[in-house]
C-alpha positions as CSV (number, residue, x, y, z in Angstrom):
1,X,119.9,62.9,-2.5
2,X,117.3,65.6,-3.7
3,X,117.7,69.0,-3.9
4,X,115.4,69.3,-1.1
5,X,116.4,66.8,0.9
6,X,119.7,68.8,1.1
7,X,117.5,71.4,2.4
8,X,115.9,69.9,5.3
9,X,119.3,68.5,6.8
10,X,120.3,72.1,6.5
11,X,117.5,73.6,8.5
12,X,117.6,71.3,11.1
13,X,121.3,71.3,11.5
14,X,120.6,75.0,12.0
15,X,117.6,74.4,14.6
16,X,120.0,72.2,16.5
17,X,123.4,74.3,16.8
18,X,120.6,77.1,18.0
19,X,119.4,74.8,20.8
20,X,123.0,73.9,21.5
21,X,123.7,77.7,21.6
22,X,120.3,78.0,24.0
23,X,121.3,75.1,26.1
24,X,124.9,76.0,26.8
25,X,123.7,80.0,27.5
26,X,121.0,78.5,30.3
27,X,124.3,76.6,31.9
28,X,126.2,79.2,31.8
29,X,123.4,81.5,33.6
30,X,122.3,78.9,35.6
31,X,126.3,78.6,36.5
32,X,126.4,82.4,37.3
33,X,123.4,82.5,39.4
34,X,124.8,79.2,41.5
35,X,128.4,81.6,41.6
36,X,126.8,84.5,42.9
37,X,124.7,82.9,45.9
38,X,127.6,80.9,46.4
39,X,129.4,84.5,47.1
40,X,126.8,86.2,48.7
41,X,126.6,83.4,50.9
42,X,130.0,83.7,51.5
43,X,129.8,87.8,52.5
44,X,127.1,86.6,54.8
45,X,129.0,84.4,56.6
46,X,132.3,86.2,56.7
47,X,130.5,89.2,58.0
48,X,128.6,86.9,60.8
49,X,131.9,85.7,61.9
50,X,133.9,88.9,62.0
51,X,130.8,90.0,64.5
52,X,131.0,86.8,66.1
53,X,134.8,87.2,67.0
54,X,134.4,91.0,67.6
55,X,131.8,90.0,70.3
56,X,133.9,87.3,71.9
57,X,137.1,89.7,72.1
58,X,135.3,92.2,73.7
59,X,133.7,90.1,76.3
60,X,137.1,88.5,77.5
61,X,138.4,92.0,77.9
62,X,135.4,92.7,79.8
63,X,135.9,90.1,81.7
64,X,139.4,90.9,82.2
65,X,138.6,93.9,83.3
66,X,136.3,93.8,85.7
67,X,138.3,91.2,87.2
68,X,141.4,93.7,87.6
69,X,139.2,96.5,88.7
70,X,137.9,93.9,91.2
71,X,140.7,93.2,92.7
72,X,142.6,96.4,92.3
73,X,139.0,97.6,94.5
74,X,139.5,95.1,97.6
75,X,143.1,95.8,97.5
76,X,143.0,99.7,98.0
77,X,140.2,99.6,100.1
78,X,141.8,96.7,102.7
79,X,144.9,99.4,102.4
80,X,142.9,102.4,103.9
81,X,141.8,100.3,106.2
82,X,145.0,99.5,107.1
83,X,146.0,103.0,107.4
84,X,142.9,104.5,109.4
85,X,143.9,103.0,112.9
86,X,148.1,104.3,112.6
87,X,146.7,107.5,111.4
88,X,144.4,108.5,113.9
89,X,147.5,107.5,116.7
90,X,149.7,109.9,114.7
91,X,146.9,112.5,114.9
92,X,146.6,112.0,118.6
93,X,150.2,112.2,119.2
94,X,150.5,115.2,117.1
95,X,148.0,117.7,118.2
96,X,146.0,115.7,120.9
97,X,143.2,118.1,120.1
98,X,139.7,117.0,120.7
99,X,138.4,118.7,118.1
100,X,140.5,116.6,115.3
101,X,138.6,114.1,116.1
102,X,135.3,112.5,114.5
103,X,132.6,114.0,115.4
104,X,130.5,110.4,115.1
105,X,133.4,108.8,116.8
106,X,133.4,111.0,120.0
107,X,129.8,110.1,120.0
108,X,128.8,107.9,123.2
109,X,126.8,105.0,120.3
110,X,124.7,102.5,121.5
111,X,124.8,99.4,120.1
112,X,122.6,99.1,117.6
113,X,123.4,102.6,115.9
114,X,127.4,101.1,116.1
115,X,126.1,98.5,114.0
116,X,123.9,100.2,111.5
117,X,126.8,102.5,110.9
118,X,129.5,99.5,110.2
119,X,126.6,97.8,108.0
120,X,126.2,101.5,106.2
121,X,130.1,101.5,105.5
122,X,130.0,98.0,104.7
123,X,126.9,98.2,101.9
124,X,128.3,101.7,100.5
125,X,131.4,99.5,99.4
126,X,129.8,96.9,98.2
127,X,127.3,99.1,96.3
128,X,130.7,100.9,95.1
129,X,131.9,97.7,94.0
130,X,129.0,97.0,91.7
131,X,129.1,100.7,90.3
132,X,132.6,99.4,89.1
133,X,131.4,96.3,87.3
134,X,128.2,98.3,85.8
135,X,130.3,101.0,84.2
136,X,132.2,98.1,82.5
137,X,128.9,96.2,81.4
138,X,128.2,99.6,79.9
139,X,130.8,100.2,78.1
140,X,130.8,96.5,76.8
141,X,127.2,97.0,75.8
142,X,128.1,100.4,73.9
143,X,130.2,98.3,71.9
144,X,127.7,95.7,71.2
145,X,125.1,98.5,70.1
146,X,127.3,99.6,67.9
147,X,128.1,96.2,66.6
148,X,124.6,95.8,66.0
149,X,124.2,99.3,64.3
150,X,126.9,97.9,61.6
151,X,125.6,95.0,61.6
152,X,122.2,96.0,60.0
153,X,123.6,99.0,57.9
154,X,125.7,95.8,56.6
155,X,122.5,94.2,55.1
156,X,120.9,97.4,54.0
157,X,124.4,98.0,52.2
158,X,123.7,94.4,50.4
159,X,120.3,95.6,49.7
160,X,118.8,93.0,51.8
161,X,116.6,95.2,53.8
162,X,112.9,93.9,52.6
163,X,114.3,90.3,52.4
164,X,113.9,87.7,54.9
165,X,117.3,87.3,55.3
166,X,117.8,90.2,57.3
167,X,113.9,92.4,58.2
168,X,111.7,91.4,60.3
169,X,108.7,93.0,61.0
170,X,106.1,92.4,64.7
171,X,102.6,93.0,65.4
172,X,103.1,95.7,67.6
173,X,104.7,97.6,65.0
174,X,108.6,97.6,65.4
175,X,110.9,96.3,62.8
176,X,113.8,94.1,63.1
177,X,117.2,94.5,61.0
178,X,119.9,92.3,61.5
179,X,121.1,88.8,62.3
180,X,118.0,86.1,62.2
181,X,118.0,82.0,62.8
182,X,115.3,80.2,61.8
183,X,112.7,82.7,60.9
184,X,113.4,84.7,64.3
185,X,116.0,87.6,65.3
186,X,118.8,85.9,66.7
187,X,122.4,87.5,67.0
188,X,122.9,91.5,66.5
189,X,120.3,94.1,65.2
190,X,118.4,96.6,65.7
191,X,114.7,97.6,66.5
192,X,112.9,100.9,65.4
193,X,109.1,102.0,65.7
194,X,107.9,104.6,63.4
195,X,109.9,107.4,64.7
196,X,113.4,106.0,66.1
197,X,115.7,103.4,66.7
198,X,114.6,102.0,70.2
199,X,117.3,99.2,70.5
200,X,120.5,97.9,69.5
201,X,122.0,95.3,70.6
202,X,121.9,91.3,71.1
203,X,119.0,89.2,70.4
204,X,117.6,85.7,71.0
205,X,114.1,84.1,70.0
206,X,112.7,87.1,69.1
207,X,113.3,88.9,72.5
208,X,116.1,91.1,73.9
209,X,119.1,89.1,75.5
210,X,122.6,89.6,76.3
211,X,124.4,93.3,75.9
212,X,122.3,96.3,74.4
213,X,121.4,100.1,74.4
214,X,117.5,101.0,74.5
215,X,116.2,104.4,74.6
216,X,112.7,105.5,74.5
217,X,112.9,109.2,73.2
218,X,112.6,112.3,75.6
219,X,111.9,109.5,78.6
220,X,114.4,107.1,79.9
221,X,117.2,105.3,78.0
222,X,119.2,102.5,79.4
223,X,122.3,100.5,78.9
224,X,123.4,97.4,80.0
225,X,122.8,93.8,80.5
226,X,119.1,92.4,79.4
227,X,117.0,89.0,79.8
228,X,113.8,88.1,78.1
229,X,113.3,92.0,77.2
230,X,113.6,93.4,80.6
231,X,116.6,94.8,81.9
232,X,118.5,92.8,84.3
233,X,121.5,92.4,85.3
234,X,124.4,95.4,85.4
235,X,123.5,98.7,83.5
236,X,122.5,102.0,84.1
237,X,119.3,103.7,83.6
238,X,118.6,107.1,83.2
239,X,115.2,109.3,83.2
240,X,114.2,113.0,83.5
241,X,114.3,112.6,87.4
242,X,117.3,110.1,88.4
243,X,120.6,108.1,87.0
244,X,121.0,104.9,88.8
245,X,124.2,102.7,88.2
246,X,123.6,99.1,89.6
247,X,122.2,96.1,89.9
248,X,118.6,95.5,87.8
249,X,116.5,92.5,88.4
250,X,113.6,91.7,85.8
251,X,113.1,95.0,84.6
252,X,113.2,96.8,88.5
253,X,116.0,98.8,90.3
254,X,116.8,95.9,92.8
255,X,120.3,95.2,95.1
256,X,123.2,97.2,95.3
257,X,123.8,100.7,93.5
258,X,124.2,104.1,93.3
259,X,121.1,106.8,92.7
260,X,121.6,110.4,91.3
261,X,118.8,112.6,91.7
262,X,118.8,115.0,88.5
263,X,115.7,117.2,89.2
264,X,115.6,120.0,92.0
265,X,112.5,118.5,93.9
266,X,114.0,115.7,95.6
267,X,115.4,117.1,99.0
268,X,118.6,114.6,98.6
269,X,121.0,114.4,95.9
270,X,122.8,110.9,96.1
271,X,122.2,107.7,97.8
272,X,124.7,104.9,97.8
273,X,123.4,101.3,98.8
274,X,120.7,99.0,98.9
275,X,117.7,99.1,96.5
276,X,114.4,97.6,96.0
277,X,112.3,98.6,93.3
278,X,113.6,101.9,92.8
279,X,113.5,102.7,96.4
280,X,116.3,102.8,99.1
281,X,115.6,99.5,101.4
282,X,118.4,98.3,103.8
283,X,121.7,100.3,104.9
284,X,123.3,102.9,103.0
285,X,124.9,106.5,102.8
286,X,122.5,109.5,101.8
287,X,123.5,112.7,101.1
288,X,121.4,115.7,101.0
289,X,121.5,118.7,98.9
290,X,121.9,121.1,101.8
291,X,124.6,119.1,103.2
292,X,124.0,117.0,105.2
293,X,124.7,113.5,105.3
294,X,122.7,110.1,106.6
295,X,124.5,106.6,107.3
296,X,122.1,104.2,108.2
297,X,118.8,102.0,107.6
298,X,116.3,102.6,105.2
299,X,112.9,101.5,104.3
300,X,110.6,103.0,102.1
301,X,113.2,105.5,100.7
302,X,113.4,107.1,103.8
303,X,115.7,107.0,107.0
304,X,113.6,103.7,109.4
305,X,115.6,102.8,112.0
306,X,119.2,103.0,113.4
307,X,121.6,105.9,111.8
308,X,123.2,108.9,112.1
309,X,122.7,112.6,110.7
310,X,125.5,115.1,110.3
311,X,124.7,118.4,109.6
312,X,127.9,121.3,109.0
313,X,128.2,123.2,112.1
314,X,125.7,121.4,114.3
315,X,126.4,118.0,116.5
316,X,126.0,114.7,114.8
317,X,122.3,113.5,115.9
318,X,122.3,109.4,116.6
319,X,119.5,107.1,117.4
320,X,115.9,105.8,115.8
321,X,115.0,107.3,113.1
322,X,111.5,107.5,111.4
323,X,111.6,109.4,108.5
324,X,112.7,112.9,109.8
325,X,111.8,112.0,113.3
326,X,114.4,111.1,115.5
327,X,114.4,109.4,118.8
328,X,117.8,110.4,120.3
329,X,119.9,107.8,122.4
């Protein structure tokens, strides 16, 4: 074998451990890369699933306890009842003074005003009742938004925020960080305009679902339950001029609840009943801010039909009522 010959095995000897050495580092990175999805996959998944079992926890305690409270609810209030016929005897036996008695009771009703008042009672519990399971929807639905506020501070953490693992961004402006399936926010997140974050909470399809917290800055904010981006369900809303804690139907104030008037122009300060789109419709319980209190029908958001008016120091008035007019019985 030449002298050059020699050579030439030599070189390309050399050019192929260098290819080897080429080869075996693209494996290796190649290797890496597959490791390190593999992992992030893995955080992904096992921070989905801590979520996932955070959620569930926390709605079977819910659940829980709203059932207690509900129960706990019927069973003190079937024990007043209990107690109001044995206590008024005693009182009678006692004193057997007139002027113990209720005013509305000493009252020579008719009829109809009997009934309005028993149906008044009747809705004022039952709109009681409902407060109850609201105030535990809203605390279930604080601890979803906060959930969701982790949630997406997770993926910003991971540096995932542009990606389309985790943003996602809507015509109308807002942007989307958290939980997505398929191309669309699906789980827990969060939505922000320019300014703020507007909601946190549960998500389905691109729409608000489920348990949530939304606030619209200086305005109104409400928590609760939500369908198809409209609140519905249990929650409470609150604005510059009222709090109501209740029922919601497709975005309106409608069913049982109870209404807080937070401004000075309204002439009453609480109503506890029936609703229908923000207004008080059916029987209920108003109270005034001078006092006085209403038991009765509503329509309109004002006193329409049978019902009674106590005033401090004046004589329960009973009979038709039309607004502020009353025809006496």
């Amino acid at each position: 074998m030449s002298a050059q010959d020699s050579g030439n095995d030599s070189d390309y000897d050399r050019a192929r451990a260098r290819g080897e050495v080429v080869t075996t580092f693209y494996r290796l990175l190649t290797s890496g890369l597959i490791m390190f999805k593999a992992a992030f996959d893995a955080v992904g998944n096992l921070l989905k699933a801590i979520g996932d079992g955070i959620e569930r926890g926390s709605r079977l305690i819910g659940d829980l306890a709203l059932k207690v409270v509900e129960e706990a609810f019927l069973f003190c209030r079937d024990w007043l009842r209990s107690l109001r016929p044995r206590r008024k005897v005693r009182q009678t036996q006692l004193t057997q003074d007139p002027s113990d008695a209720n005013p509305i009771q000493a009252l020579p009703l008719i009829p109809e005003v009997s009934f309005a008042l028993r149906q008044a009672e009747g809705d004022e519990e039952t709109a009681k009742l409902f407060e109850l399971k609201a105030q535990i929807k809203i605390s279930e639905a604080r601890q979803v938004a906060k959930l969701a506020e982790d949630r997406a501070r997770s993926y910003q953490a991971l540096q995932l925020d542009n990606s389309a693992v985790s943003a996602l961004y809507f015509p109308s402006g807002l942007r989307y960080s958290g939980d997505l399936h398929d191309g669309q926010a699906d789980g827990h997140g969060i939505l922000q305009d320019q300014n703020s974050t507007i909601f946190r909470g549960q998500l389905s399809g691109n729409k608000i679902n489920g348990l949530g917290h939304y606030s619209k800055a200086g305005q109104k904010s409400y928590e609760g339950q939500f369908s198809q981006n409209e609140y519905h369900g249990l929650g409470q809303l609150r604005t510059k001029e009222y709090q109501f804690i209740g029922q919601f139907a497709y975005g309106k104030i409608v069913g049982f609840g109870v209404l807080f008037h937070l401004g000075t122009a309204s002439e009453w300060v609480k109503h506890v009943g029936q609703f229908m789109n923000a207004e008080a419709d059916g029987y209920g319980i108003r109270i005034y801010r001078d006092g006085q209190i209403h038991r009765g029908e509503f329509r309109k958001d004002e006193p329409h039909g049978y019902g009674v008016r106590e005033s401090e120091g004046a004589a329960p008035r009973a009979g038709r009522w039309n607004g502020e007019y009353c025809e006496e019985f």
